[in-house]
N, C-alpha and C positions, 0 to 999 in steps of 0.2 A: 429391564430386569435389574433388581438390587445387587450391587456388587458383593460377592461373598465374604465374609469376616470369620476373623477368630478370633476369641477370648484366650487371652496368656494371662495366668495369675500364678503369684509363688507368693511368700513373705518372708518380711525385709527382715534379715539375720541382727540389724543394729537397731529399728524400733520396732519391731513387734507386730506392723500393720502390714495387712496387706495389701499387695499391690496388683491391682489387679486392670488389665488396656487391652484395646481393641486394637487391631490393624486390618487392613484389608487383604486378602491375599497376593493382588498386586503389591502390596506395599511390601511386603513381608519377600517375594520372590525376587525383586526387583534390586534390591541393597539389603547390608546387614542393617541391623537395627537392634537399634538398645533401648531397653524398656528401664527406664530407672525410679527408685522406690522415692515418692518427693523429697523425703527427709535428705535425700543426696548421700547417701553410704551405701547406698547397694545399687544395683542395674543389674537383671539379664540379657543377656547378649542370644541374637538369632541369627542364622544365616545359611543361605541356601546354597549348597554345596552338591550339584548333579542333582541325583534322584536320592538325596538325602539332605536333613536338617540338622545343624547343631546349633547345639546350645550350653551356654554356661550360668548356669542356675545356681545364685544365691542361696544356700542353706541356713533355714532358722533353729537346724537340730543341733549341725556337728557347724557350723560359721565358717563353713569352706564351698568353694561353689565347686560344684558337681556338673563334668561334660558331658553331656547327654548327646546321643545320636538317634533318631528315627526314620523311616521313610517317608518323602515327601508328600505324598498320594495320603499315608496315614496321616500326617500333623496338619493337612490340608482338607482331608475330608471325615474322618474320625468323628464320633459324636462326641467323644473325650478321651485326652493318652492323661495320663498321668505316671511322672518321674519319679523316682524315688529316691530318698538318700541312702545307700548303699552300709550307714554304720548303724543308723538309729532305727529302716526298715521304714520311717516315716515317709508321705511322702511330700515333696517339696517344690511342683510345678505342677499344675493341670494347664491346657491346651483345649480348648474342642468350643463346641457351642455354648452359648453364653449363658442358659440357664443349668445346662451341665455341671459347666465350670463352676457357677458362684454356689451352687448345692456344695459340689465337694469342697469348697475354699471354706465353709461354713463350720464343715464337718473338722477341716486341717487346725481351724482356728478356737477350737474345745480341744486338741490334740494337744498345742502348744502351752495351749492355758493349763492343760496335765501337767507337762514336762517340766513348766516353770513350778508348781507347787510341788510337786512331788520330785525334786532335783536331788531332796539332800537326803529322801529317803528312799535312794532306787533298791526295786526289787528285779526280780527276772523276768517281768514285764511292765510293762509300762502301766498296764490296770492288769492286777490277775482274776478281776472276776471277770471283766468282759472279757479277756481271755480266754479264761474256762467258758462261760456261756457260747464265745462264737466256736471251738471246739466242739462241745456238744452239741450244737444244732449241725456242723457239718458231716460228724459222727450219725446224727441220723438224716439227714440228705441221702448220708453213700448206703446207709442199710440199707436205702428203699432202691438202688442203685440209681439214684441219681445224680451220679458224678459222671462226665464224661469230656472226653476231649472231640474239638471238629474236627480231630483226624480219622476220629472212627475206635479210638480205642476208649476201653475202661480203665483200663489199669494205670495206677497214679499214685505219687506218693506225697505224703506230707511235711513240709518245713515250717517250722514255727520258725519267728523272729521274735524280736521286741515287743514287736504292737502289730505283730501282722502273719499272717500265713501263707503259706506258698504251695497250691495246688499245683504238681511237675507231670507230666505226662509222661509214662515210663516207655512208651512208643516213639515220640516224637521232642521230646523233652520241653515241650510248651507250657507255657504258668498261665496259673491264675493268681494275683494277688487279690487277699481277704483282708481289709484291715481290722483291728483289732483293738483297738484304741479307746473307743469314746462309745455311750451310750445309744447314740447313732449308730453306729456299728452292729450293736447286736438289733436294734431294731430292721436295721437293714437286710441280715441274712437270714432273721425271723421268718419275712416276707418270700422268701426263693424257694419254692419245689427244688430245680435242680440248678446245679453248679457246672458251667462250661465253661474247659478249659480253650485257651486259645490254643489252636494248635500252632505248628511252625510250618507252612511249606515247603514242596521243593525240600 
């Protein structure tokens, strides 16, 4: 049997490119490891710590790396986590299966291509039409009531970011991020009947 992998990709805060490598999950549980961007200025750092992963991710938003923590069971078997950076709402690490990953690295890399053109002329979102559009369609997702959380509840409220949205569970306090960003985006939640929130266990 093929030994299991996972794709780690972020991009590189000092050229622009992504970086995107394989480990195998031995490899990964085994020692830390440092994934670095070839240009040689950036590297994220992994490392298995109990039944949990950290990580220090390279940001290409805000050029500060961001500590991230997950469970190891999720960064191990997940079909995709993806990180966020906490100022710009973007986000800045996917983890999971390989064709997962390079979809959303695809989608991060029309994001940045934004942020760079649109630098000197910021508004209160990073695109306000895909903004409004992905609003609107989630406005009618919940008419049809289809918003919910796997805890079992409806009731949910909303946070807009920058370039994303934050489905909260008013039961469980579980998200869903929306991003909100790129043209990708609204074609993405075009496609979704309903919206499920993660819940939180326990």
């Amino acid at each position: 049997m093929a030994e299991e992998k996972r794709t780690i990709a972020y991009i590189c805060p000092a050229c622009k490119q992504s970086v995107i490598l394989e480990r195998s999950i031995f490899q990964l549980a085994a020692a830390p490891n440092e994934l670095p961007c070839p240009c040689g200025k950036s590297a994220l750092r992994v490392e298995m710590m109990g039944d949990r992963i950290e990580m220090d991710v390279p940001c290409a938003f805000c050029g500060k790396d961001h500590h991230v923590t997950c469970q190891s069971n999720d960064f191990f078997h997940r079909r995709g986590l993806a990180f966020s950076c906490n100022r710009s709402g973007l986000d800045c690490c996917y983890v999971g299966e390989e064709d997962t990953v390079f979809a959303a690295v695809r989608r991060l890399e029309e994001a940045v291509d934004k942020v760079d053109r649109d630098a000197a002329e910021r508004g209160t979102f990073l695109d306000e039409i895909v903004m409004h559009e992905v609003l609107s369609e989630i406005r009618d997702i919940a008419r049809r009531g289809g918003v919910s959380c796997s805890c079992g509840s409806k009731k949910w409220k909303l946070e807009i970011n920058y370039s994303s949205v934050d489905l909260v569970c008013a039961e469980c306090g579980g998200d869903l991020r929306i991003p909100a960003a790129t043209q990708s985006d609204i074609e993405d939640i075009c496609c979704k009947p309903t919206l499920r929130i993660h819940g939180r266990k326990g």
